[in-house]
KOLMAR-140709 format. One record per residue (C-alpha): residue number from 1; x, y, z. Coordinates in Angstrom, 1 decimal. Layout:
! KOLMAR-140709
{NUM; {X; Y; Z}},
...
This chain:
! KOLMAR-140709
{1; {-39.4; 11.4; -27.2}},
{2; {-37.6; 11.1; -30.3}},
{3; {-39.2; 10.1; -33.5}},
{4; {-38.4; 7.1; -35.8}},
{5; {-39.2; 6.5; -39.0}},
{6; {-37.9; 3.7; -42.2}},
{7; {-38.1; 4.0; -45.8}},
{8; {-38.0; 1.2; -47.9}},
{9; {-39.6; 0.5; -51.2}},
{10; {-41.6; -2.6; -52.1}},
{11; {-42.9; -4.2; -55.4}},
{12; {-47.0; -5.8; -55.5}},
{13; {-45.4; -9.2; -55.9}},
{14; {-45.3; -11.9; -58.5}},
{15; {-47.4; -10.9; -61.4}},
{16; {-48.3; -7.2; -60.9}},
{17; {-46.3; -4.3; -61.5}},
{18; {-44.4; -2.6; -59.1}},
{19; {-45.6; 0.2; -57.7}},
{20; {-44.5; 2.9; -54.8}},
{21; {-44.9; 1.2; -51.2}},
{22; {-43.1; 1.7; -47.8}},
{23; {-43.6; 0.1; -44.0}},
{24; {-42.7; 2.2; -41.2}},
{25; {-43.1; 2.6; -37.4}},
{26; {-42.7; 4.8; -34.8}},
{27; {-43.9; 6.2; -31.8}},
{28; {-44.0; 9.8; -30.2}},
{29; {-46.5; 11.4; -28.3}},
{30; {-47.1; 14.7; -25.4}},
{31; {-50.3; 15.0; -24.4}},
{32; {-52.1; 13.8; -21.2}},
{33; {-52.8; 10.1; -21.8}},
{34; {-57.4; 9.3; -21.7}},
{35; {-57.9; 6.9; -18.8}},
{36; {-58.2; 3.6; -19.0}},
{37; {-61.9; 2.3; -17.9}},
{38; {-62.9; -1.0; -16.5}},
{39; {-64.2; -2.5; -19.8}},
{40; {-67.1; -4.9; -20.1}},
{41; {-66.5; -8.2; -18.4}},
{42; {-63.0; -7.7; -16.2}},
{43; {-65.1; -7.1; -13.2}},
{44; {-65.1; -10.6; -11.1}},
{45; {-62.5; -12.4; -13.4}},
{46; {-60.8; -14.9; -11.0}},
{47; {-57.3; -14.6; -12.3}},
{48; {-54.4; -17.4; -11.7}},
{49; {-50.9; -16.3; -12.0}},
{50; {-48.7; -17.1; -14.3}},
{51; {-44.3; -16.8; -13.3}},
{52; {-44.3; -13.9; -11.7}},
{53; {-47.8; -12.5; -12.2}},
{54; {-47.0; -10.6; -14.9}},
{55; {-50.0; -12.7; -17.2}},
{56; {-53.0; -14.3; -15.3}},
{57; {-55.0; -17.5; -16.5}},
{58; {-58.5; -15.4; -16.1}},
{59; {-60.6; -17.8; -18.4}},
{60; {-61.9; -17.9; -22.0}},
{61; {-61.5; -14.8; -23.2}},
{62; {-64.6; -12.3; -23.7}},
{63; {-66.5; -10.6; -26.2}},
{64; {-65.7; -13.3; -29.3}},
{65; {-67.7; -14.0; -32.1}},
{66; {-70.1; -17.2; -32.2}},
{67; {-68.7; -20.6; -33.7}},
{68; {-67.8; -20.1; -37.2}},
{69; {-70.6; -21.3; -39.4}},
{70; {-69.9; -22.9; -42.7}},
{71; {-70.9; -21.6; -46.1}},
{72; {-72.5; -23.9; -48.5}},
{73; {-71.3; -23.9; -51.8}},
{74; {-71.9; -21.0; -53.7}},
{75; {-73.0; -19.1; -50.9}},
{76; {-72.0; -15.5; -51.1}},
{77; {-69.5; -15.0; -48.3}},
{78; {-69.2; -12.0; -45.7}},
{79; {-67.0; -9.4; -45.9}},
{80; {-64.3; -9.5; -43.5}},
{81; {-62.1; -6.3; -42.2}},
{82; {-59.2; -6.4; -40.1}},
{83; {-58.0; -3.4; -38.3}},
{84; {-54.2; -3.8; -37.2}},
{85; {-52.0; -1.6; -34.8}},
{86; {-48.5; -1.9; -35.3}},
{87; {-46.1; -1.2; -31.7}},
{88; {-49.2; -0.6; -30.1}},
{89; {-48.3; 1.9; -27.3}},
{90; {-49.6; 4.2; -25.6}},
{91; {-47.4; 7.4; -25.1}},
{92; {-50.0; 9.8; -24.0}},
{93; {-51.5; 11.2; -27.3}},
{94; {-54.5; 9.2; -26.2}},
{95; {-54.9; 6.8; -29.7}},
{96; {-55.0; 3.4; -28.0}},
{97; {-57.4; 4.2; -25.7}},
{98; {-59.3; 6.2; -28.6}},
{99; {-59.4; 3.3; -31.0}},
{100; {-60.5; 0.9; -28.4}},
{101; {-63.3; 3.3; -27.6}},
{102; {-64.4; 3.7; -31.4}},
{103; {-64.3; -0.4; -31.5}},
{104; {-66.3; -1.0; -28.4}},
{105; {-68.7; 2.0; -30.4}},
{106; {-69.2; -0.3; -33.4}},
{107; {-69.0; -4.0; -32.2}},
{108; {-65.5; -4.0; -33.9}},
{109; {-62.5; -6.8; -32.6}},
{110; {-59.1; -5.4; -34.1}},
{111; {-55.2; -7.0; -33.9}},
{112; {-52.9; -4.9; -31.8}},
{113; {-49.0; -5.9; -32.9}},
{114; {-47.5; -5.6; -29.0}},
{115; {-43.4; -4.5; -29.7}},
{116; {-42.1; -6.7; -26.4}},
{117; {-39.8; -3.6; -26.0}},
{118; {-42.6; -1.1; -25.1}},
{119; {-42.6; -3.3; -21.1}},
{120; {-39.4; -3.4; -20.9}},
{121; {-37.7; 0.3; -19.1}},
{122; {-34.8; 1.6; -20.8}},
{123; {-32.5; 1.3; -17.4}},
{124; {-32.7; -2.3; -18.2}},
{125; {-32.6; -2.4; -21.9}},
{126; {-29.1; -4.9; -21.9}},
{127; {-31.7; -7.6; -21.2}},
{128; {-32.0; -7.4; -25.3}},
{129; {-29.9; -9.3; -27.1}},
{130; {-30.7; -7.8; -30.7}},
{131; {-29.5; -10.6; -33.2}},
{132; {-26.7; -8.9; -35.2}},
{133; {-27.1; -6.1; -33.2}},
{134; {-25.1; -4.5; -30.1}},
{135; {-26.7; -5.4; -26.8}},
{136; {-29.7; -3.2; -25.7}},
{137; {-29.7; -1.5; -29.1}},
{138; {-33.1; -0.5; -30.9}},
{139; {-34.4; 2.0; -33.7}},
{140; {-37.3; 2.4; -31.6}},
{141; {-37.4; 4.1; -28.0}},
{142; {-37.9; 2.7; -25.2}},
{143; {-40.4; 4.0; -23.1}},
{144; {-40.8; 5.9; -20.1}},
{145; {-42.4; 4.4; -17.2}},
{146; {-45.4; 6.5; -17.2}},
{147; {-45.9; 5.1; -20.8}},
{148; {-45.2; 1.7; -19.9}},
{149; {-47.9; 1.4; -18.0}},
{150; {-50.2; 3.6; -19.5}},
{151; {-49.5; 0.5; -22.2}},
{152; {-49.9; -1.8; -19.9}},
{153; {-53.3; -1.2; -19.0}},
{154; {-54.7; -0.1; -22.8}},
{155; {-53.2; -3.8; -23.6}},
{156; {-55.2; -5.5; -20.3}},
{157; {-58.4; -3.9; -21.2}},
{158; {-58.0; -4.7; -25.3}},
{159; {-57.9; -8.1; -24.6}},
{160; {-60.6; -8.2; -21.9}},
{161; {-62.7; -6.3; -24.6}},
{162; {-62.2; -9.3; -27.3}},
{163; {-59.3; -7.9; -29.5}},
{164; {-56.3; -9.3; -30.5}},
{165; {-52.8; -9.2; -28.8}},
{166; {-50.1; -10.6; -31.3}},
{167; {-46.2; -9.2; -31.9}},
{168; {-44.2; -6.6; -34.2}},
{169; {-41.3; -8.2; -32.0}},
{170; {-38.6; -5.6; -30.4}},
{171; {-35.9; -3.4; -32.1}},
{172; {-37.6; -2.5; -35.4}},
{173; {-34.9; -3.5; -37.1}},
{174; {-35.1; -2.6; -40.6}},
{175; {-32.3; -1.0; -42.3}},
{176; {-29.9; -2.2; -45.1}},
{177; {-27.2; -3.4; -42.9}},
{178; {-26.6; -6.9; -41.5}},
{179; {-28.4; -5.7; -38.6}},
{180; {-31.9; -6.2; -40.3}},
{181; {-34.5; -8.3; -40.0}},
{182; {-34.1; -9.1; -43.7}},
{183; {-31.0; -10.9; -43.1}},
{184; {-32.1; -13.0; -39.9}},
{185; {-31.8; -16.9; -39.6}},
{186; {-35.5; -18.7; -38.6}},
{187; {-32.8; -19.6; -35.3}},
{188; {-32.8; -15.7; -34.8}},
{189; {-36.1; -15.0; -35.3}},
{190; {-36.8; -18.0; -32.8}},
{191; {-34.4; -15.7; -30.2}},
{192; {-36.4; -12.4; -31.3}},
{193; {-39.4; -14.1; -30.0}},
{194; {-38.8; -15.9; -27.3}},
{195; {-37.3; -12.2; -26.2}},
{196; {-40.5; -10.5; -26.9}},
{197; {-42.1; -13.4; -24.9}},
{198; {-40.0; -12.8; -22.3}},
{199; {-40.7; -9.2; -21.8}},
{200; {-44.1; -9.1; -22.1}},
{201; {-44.4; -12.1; -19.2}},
{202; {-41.8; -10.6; -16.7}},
{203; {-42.8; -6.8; -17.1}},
{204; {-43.4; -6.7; -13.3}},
{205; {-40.2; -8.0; -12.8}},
{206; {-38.3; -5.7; -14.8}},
{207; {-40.1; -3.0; -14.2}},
{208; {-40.7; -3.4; -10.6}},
{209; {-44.1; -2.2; -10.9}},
{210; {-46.6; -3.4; -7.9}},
{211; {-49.8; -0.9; -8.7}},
{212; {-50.9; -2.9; -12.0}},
{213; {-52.9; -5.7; -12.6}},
{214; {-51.4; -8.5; -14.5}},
{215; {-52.4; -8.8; -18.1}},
{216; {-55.3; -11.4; -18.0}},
{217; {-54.4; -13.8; -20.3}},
{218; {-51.5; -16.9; -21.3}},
{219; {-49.3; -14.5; -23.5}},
{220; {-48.2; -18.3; -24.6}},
{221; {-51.0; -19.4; -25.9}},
{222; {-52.5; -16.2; -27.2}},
{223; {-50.1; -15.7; -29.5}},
{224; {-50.0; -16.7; -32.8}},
{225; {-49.2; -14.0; -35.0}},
{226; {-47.3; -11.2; -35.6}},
{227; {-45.9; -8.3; -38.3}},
{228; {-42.5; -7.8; -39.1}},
{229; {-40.4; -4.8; -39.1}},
{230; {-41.4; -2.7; -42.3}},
{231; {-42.5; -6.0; -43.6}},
{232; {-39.3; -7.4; -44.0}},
{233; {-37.8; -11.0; -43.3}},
{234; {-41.0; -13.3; -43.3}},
{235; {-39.6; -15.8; -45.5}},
{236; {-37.1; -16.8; -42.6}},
{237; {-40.0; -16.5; -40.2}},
{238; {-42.0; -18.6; -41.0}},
{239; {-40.3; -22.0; -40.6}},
{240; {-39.6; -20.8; -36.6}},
{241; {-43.4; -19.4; -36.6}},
{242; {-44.7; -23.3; -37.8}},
{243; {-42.6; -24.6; -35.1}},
{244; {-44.4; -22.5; -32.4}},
{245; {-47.7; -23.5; -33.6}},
{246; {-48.4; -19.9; -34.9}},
{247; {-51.8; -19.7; -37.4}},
{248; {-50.8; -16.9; -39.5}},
{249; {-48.0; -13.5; -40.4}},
{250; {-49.4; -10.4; -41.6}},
{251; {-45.8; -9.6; -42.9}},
{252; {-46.3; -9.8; -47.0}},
{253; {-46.1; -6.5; -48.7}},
{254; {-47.8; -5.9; -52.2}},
{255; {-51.0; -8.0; -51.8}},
{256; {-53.8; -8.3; -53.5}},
{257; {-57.5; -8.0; -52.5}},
{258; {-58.0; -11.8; -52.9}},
{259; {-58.6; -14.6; -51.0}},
{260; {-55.8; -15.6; -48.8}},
{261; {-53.7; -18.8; -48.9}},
{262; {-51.4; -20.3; -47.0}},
{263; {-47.8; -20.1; -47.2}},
{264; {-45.5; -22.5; -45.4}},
{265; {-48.7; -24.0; -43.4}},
{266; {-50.0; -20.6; -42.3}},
{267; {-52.5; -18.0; -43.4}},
{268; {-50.6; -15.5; -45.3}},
{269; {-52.3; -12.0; -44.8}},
{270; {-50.7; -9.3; -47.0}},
{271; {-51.0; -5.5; -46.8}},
{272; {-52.8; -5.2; -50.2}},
{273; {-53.1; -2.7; -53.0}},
{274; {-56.1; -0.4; -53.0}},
{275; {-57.1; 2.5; -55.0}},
{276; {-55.3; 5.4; -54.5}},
{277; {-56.2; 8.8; -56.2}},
{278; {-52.6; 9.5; -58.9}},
{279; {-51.7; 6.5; -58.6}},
{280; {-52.5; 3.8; -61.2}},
{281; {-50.9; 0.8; -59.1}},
{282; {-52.7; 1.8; -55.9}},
{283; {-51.0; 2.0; -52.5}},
{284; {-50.7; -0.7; -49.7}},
{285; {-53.2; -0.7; -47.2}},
{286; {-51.4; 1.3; -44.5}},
{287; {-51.0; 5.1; -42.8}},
{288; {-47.5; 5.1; -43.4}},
{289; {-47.9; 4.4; -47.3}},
{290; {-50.3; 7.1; -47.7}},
{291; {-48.1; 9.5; -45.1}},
{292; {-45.0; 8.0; -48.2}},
{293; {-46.9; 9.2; -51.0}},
{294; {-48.5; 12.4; -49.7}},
{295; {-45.4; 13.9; -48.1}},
{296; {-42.0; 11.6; -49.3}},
{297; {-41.2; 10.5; -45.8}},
{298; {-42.2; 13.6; -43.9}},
{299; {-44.1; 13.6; -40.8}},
{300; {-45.0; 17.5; -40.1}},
{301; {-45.4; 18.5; -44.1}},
{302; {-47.1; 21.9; -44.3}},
{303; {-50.7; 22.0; -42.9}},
{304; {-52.4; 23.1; -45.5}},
{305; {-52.1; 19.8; -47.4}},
{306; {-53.7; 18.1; -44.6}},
{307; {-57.5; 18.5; -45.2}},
{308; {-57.1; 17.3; -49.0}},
{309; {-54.7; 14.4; -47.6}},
{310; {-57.0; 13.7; -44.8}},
{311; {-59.8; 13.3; -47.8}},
{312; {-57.8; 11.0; -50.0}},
{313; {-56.7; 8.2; -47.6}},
{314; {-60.4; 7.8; -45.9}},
{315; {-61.6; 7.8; -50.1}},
{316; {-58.7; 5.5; -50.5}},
{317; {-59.1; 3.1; -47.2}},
{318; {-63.5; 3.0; -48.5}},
{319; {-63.0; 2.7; -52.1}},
{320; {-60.9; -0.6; -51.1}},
{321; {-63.6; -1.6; -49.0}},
{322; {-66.2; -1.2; -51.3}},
{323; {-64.3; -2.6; -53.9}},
{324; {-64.1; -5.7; -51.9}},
{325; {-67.4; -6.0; -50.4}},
{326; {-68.9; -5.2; -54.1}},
{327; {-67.1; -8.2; -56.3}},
{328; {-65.2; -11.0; -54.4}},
{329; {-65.5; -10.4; -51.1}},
{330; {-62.0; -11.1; -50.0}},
{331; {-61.0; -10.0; -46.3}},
{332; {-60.2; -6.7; -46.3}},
{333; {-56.6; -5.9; -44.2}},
{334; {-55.7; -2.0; -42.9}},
{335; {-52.2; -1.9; -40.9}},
{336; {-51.7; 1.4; -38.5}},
{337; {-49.6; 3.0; -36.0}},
{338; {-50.6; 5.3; -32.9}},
{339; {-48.9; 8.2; -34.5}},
{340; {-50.2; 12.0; -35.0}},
{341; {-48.5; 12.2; -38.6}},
{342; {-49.0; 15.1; -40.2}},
{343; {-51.6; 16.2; -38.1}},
{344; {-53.2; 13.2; -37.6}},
{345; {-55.1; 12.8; -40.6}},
{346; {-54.7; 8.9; -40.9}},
{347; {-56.1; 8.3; -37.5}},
{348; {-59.1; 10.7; -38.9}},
{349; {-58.9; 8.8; -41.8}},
{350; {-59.2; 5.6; -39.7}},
{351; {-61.9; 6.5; -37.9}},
{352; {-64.0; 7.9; -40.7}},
{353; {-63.6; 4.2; -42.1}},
{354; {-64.5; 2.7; -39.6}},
{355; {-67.6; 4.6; -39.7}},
{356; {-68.4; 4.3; -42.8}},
{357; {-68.4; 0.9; -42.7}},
{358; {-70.0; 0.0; -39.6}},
{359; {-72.4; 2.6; -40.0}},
{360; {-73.9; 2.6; -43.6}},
{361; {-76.0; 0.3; -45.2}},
{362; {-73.5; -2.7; -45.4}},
{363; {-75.1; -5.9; -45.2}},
{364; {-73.2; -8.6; -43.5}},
{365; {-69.7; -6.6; -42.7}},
{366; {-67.7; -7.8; -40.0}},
{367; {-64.8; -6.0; -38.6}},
{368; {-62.9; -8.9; -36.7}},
{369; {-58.9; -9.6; -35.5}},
{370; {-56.9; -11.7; -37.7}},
{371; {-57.2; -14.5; -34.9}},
{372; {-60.6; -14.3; -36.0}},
{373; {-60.7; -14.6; -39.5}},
{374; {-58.3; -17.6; -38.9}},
{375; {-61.3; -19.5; -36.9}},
{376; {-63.8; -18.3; -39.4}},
{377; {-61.1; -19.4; -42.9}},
{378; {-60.4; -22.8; -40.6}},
{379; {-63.9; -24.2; -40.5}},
{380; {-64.8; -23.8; -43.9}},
{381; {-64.9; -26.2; -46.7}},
{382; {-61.5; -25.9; -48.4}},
{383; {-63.2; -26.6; -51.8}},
{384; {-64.8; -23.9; -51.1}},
{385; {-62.3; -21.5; -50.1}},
{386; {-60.7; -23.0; -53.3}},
{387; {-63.5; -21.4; -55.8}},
{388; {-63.6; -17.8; -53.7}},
{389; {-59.3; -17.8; -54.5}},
{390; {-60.1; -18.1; -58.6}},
{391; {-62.0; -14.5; -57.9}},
{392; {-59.1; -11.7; -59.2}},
{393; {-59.0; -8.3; -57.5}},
{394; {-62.7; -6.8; -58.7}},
{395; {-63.6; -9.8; -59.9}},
{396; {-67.8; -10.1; -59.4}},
{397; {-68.8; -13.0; -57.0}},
{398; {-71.9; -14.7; -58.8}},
{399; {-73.0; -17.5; -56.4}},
{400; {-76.2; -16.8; -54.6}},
{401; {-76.0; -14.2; -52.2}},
């Protein structure tokens, strides 16, 4: 399988300087794929069928957190982290089903960004209608069938384990041309979707596949969020995204580690700048940006950079954590890709977080999905949500804890 990869520089947005950020995606992968378990809770689900049985109604969906409570004011609040998966296939280099293991290991929920093109085979790929784009096109593969349904099952058993299925849409489109996403109309984005919709709800019949299980939920109603292409074209988005009763994009580039707002009626959650050893400014809050800085774009850079790489993203993904969960305990967002770049050292880098974080001494952590966080920012007070935003990036939270 061929590998894909973007380049595209990004500023920290209105007020801060600009530093050195990219957004990427791609997907590549040889070895033999982990099997995919019957997770807790799929057992005995009564499922109804939706269109062609593609998705199933199987009931309220497992494994999710209590009803939100409500802080008082002044209360200290908890510290949130969100653990995204952009594309979020499986092409048999075992990461999905590796990550949802590490989750299910520490109590963790997570967002996995479906691309509607991974359930859609390449031998019918002119049922894409790329806006500004030739028919069928995309600058990321399609996959085999093998993969498709390895991806099909990861995504069944994610959701029946409490995580998180939104969008990163279809073609990756995210070059300089009139082809991008940058350029699209909120009318195009509306068709991008609806597409994605489509593929992911009539996978059985494009693919002609009769030995799966349908995906157990209303792919209608679960989603309500997404991540663009390379983090590009939100500002178009959004409009169609309020139309179709969407809660929140994870599109911004150049956050900060503040409390989040809304932006054009939904919760705006930014990539953000966190430490990052050399640089001043920091680096957004994704593999690829580290990958970026490390090796300038390259994928397979010369092992022997890759334990001391390895060692500065997991320093860089905890000392944003820390710095976070130690001053104004804004939510804490970390955007991925199933990808074995540069020897994998950001999936180690990943999981060492995750560790970290779960397992230290961290009082009142919780690693949730951005649907989630949306219930828990929802039910709260919004004067107090209002004094947590006046907390800058480091900023110490003084209420009682």
């Amino acid at each position: 399988m061929r590998e894909f990869s973007r380049r595209r520089i990004f500023g920290l947005g209105a007020g801060a300087a600009a530093a050195l950020s990219v957004a990427g995606c791609s997907l590549s992968g040889s070895s033999a794929s982990d099997k995919v378990g019957t997770s807790p809770g799929q057992a005995g689900r009564a499922a109804k069928p939706i269109g062609d049985g593609s998705t199933a109604y199987t009931g309220k969906q497992p494994h999710q957190p209590p009803r939100p409570e409500k802080l008082e004011p002044g209360q200290k609040p908890p510290q949130f982290v969100v653990f995204s998966w952009d594309g979020a296939g499986e092409v048999g280099n075992g990461l999905f089903p590796r990550f949802r293991k590490l989750a299910e290991d520490h109590h963790a929920s997570m967002t996995f960004f479906l691309s509607g093109l991974y359930l859609l085979p390449e031998s019918k790929k002119r049922l894409y209608r790329p806006p500004n784009n030739l028919v069928g096109a995309s600058d990321i593969p399609y996959l085999s069938d093998d993969h498709i349904k390895e991806t099909l099952k990861n995504v069944r058993a994610a959701w029946l384990e409490g995580h998180e299925i939104g969008t990163h849409f279809n073609g990756h489109f995210c070059g300089t041309g009139s082809g991008s996403v940058a350029h699209w109309t909120p009318a195009q984005w509306d068709s991008e979707i609806e597409q994605a919709m489509s593929f992911v709800t009539k996978w059985r019949t494009n693919t002609g596949f009769t030995d799966l299980e349908p995906l157990p939920f209303d792919y209608r109603k679960e989603l309500v969020g997404g991540r663009t292409p390379c983090l590009l074209g939100q500002e178009n988005l959004l409009p169609t995204a309020r139309k179709r009763g969407w809660r929140y994009d994870a599109s911004s580039p150049g956050g900060l580690q503040v409390w989040p707002t809304k932006k054009q009626g939904l919760w705006d959650f930014p990539l953000q700048s966190i430490p990052f050893a050399g640089l001043p400014l920091g680096v957004l809050s994704m593999d690829y940006n580290m990958l970026y800085n490390q090796s300038k774009n390259s994928t397979k850079a010369p092992p022997a950079n890759y334990p001391g790489w390895r060692k500065q993203a997991t320093d860089a993904y905890i000392a944003g954590f820390r710095r976070a969960y130690e001053t104004n305990r804004a939510p804490l967002f970390i955007g991925n890709h199933f990808e074995q770049w540069n020897g994998g050292i950001y999936m180690d880098a990943v999981e060492e977080t995750i560790k970290h974080i779960a397992g230290g001494t961290y009082k009142d952590v919780r690693l949730v999905s951005f649907r989630q966080l949306c219930d828990w920012l929802d039910a709260q007070d919004p004067k107090v949500l209002a004094d947590l935003r006046r907390l800058g990036v480091g900023q110490q939270f003084t209420g009682r804890g």
